[in-house]
TIRO-2110 file (N, C-alpha, C; in Angstrom, 1 decimal):
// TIRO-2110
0.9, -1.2, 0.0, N, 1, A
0.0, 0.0, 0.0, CA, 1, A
0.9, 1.2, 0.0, C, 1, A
0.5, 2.3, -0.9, N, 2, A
0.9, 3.4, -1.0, CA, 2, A
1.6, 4.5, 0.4, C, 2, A
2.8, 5.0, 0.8, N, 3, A
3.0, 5.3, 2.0, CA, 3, A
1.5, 6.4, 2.2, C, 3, A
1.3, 7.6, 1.3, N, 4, A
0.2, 8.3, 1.5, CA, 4, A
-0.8, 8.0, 1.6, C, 4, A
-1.5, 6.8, 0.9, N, 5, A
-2.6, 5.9, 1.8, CA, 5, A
-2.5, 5.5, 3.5, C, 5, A
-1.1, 5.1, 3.8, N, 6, A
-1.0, 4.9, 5.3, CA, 6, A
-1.2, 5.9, 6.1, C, 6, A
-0.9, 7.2, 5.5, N, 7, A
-0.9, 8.6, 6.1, CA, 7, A
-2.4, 9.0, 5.9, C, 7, A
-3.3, 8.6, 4.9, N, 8, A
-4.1, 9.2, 4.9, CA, 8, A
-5.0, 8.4, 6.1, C, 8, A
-5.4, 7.1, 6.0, N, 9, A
-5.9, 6.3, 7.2, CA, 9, A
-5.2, 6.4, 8.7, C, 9, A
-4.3, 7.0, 8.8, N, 10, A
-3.7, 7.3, 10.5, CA, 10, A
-4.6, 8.7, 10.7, C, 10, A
-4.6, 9.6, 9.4, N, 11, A
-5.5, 11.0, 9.9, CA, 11, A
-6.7, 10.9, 10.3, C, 11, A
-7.2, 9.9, 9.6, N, 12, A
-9.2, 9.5, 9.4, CA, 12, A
-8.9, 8.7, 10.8, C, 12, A
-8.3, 7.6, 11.0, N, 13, A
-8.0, 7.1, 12.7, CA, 13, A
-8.0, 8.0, 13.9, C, 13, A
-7.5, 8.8, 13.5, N, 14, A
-6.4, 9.9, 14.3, CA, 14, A
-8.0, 10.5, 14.7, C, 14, A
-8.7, 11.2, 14.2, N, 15, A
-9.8, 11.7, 13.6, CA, 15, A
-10.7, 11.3, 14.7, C, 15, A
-11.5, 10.0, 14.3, N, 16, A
-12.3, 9.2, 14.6, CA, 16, A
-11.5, 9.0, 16.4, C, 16, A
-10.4, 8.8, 16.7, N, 17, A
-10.0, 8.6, 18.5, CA, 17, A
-9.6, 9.9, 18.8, C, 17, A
-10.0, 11.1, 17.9, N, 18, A
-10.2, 12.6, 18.9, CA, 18, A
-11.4, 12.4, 19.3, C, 18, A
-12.5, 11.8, 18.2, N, 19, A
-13.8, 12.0, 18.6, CA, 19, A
-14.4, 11.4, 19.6, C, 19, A
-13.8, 10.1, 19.5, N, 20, A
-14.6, 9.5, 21.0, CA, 20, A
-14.0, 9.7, 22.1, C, 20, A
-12.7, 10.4, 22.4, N, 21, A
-12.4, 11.2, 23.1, CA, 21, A
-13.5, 12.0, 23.5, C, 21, A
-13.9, 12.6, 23.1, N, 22, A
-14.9, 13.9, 23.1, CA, 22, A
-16.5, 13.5, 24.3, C, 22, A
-16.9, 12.1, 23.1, N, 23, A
-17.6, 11.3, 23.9, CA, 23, A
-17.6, 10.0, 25.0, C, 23, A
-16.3, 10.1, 25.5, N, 24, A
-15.8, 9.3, 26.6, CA, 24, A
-15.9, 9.8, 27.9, C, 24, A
-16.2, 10.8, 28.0, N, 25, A
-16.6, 11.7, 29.4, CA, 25, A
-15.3, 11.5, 30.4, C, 25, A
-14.4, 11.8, 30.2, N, 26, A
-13.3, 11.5, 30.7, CA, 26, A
-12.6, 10.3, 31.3, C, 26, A
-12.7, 9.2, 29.8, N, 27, A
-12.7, 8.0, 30.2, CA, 27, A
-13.6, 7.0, 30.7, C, 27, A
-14.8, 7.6, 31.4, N, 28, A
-15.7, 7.1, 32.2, CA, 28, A
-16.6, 6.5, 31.3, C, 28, A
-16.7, 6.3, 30.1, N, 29, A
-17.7, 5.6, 29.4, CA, 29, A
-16.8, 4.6, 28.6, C, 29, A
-17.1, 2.9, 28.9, N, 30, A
-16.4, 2.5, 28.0, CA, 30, A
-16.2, 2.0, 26.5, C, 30, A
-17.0, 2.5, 25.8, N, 31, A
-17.0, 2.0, 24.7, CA, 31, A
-16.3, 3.3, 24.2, C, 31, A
-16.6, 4.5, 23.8, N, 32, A
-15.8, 5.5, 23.4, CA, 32, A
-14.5, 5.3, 23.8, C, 32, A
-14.3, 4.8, 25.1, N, 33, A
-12.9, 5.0, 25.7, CA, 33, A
-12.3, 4.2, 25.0, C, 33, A
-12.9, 3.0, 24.6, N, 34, A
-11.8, 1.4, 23.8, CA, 34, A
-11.4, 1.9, 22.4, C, 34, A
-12.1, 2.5, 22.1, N, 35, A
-12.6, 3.7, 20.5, CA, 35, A
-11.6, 4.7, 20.6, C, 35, A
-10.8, 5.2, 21.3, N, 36, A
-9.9, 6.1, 21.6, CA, 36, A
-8.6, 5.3, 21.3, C, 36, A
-8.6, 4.4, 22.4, N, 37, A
-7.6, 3.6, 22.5, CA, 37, A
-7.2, 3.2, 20.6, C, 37, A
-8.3, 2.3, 20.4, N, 38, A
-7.8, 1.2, 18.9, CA, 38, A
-7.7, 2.7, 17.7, C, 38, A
-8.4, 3.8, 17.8, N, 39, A
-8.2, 5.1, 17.0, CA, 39, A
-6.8, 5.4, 16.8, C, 39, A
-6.1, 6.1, 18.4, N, 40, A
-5.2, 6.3, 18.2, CA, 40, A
-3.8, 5.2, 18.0, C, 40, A
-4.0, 3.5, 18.9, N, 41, A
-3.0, 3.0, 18.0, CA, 41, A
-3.1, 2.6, 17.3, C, 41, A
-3.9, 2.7, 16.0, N, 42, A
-4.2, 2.2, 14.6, CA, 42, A
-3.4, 3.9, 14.0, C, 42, A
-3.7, 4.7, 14.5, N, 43, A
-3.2, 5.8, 14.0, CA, 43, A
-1.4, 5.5, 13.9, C, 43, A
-1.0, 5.4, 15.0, N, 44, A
0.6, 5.7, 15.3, CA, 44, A
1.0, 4.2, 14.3, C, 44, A
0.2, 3.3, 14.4, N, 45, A
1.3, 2.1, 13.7, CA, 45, A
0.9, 3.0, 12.0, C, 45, A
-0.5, 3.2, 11.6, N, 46, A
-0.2, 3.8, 10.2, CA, 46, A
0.9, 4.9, 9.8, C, 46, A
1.1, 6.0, 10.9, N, 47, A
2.1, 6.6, 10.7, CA, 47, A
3.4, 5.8, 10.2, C, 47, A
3.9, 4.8, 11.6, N, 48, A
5.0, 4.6, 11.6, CA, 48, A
5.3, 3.6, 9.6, C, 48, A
4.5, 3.2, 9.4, N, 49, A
3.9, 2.4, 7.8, CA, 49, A
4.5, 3.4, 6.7, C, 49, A
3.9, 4.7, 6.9, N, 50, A
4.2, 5.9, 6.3, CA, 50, A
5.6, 6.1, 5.8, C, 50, A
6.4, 6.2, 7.5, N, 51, A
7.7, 7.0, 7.6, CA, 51, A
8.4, 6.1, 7.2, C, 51, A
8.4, 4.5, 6.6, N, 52, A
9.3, 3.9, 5.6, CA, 52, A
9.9, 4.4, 4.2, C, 52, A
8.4, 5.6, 4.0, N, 53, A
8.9, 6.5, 2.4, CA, 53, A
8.8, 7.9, 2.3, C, 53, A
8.5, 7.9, 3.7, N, 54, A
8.3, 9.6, 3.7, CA, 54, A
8.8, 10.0, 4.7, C, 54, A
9.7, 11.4, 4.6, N, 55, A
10.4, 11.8, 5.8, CA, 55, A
9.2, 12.5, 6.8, C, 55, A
10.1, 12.3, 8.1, N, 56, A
9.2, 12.4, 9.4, CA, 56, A
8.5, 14.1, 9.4, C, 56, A
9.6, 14.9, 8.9, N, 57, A
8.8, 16.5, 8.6, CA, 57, A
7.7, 16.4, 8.3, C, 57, A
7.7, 15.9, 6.7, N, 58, A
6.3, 15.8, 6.3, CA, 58, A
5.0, 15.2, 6.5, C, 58, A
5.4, 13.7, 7.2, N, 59, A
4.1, 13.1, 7.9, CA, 59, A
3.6, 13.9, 8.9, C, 59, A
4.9, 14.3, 9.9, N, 60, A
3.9, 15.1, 11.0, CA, 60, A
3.3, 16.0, 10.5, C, 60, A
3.9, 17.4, 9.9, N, 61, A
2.7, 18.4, 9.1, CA, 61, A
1.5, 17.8, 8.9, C, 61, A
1.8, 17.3, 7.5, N, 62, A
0.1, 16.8, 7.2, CA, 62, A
-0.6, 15.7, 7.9, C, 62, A
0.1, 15.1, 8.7, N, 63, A
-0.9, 14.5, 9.5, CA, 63, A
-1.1, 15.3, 11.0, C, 63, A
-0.4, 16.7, 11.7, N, 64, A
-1.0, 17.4, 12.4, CA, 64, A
-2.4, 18.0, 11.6, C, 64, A
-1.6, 18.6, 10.7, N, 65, A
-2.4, 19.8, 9.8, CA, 65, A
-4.0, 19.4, 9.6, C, 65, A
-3.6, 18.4, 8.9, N, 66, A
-5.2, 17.7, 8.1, CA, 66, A
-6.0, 16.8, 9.1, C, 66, A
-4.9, 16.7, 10.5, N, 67, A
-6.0, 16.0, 11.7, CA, 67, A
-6.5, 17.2, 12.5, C, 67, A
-6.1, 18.7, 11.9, N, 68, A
-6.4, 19.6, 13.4, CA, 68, A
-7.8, 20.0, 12.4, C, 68, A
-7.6, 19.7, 10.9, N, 69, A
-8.7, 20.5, 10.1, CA, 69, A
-9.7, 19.6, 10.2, C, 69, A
-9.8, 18.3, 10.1, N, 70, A
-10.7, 17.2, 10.2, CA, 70, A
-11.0, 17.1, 11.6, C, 70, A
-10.5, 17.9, 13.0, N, 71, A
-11.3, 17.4, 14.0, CA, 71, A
-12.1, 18.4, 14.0, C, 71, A
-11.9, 19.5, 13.5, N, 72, A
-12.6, 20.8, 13.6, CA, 72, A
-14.2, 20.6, 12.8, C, 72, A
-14.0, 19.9, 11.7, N, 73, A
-14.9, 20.1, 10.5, CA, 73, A
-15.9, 18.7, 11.9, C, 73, A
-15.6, 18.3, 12.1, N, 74, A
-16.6, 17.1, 13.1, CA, 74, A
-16.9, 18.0, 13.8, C, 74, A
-16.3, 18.7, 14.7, N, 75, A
-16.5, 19.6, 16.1, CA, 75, A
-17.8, 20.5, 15.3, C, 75, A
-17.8, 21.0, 14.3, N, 76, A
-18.6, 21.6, 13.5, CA, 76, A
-20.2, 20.8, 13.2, C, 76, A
-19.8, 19.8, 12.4, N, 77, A
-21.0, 18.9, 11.8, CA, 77, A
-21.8, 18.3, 12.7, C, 77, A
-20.6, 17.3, 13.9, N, 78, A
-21.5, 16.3, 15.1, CA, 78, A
-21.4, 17.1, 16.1, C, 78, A
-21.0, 17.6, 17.0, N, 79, A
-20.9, 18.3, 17.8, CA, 79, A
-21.3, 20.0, 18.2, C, 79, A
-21.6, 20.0, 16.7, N, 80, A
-22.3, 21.9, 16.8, CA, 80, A
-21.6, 22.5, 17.6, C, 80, A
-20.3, 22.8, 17.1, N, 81, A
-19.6, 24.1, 17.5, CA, 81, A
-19.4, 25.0, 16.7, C, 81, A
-19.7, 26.6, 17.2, N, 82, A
-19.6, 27.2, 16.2, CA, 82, A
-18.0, 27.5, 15.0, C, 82, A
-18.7, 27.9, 14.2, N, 83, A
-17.5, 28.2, 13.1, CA, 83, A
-17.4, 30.0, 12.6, C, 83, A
-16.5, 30.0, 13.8, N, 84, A
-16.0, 31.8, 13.3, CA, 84, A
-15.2, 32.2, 12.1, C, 84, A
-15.1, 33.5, 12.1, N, 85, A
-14.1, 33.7, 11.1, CA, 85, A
-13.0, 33.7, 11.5, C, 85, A
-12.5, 33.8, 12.7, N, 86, A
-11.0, 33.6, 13.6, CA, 86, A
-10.5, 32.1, 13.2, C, 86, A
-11.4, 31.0, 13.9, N, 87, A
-11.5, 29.4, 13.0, CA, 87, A
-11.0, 29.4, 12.1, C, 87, A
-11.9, 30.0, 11.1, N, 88, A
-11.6, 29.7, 9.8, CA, 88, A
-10.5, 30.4, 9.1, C, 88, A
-10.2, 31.6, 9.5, N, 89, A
-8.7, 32.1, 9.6, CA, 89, A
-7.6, 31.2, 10.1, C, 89, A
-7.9, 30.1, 11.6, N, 90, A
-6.6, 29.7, 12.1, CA, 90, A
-6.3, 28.0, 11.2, C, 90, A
-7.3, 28.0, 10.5, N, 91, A
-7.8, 27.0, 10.1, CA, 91, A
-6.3, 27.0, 8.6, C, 91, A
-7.0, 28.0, 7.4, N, 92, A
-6.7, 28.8, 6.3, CA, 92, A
-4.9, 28.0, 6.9, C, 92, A
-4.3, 29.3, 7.7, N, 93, A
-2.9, 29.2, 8.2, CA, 93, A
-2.5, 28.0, 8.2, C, 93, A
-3.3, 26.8, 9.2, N, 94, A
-2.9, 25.6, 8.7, CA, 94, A
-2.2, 24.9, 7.6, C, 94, A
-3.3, 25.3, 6.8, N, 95, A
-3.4, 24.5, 5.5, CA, 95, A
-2.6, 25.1, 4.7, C, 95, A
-1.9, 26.2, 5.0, N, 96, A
-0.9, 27.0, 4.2, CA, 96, A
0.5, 26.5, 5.0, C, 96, A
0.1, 26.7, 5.7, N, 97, A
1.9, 25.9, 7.1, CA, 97, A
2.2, 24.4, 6.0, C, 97, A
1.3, 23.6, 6.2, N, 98, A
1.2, 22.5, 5.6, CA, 98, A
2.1, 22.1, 3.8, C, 98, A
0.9, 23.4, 3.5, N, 99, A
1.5, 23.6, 1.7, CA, 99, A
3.0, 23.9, 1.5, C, 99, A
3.3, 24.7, 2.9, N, 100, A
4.7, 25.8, 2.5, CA, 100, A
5.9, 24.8, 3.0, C, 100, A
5.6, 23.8, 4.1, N, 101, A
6.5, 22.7, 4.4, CA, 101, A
7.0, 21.5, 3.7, C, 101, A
5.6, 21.3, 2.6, N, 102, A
5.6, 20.5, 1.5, CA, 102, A
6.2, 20.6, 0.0, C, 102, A
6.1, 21.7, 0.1, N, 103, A
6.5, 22.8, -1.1, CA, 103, A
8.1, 23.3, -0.9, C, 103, A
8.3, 23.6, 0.3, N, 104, A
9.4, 24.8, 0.6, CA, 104, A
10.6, 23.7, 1.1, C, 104, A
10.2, 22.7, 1.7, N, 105, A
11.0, 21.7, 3.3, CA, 105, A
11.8, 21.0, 2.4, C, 105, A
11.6, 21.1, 0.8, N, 106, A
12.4, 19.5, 0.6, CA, 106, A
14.0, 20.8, -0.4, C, 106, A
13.7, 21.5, -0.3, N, 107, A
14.8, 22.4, -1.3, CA, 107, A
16.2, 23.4, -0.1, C, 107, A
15.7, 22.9, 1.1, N, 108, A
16.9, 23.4, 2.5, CA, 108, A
17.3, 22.2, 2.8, C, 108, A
END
């Protein structure tokens, strides 16, 4: 499997065990909480899948980047938080940190 496939499924993982985070009430519920757990280590072994063909710079960016944009867009959709223009400003910067480290990181 493609290393960017590995990277893309640790995000959607990554994703999915912020969420039931959210709904684990501080661990106290267990099915979210087990959902946390298998989230995030399905996340870290896909990473590690990844960093066989991709340097560690750029996994972390776009898998910070595109896990801080995809928990936001849930916190939005399931969770009804609002979406300011500050958000969507700190959001924007993200996605440009991301572009400019991918773009810029491999020519230093």
């Amino acid at each position: 499997m493609p290393a960017l496939v590995y990277l893309f499924l640790a995000i959607v993982s990554e994703v999915i065990g912020t969420s039931a985070l959210k709904l684990s009430d501080g661990f106290s519920k267990p099915l979210p909480s087990v959902v946390v757990v298998a989230g995030y280590g399905l996340a870290f072994w896909l990473i590690a899948k990844s960093l066989r063909d991709i340097p560690i710079g750029t996994v972390y960016a776009i898998w910070s980047g595109l896990g801080t944009v995809g928990i936001v867009i849930v916190g939005v959709l399931v969770f009804e938080e609002s979406l300011t223009i500050p958000r969507i400003a700190g959001i924007a910067l993200i996605v440009a940190g991301v572009v400019m480290l991918n773009a810029f990181g491999a020519a230093t």
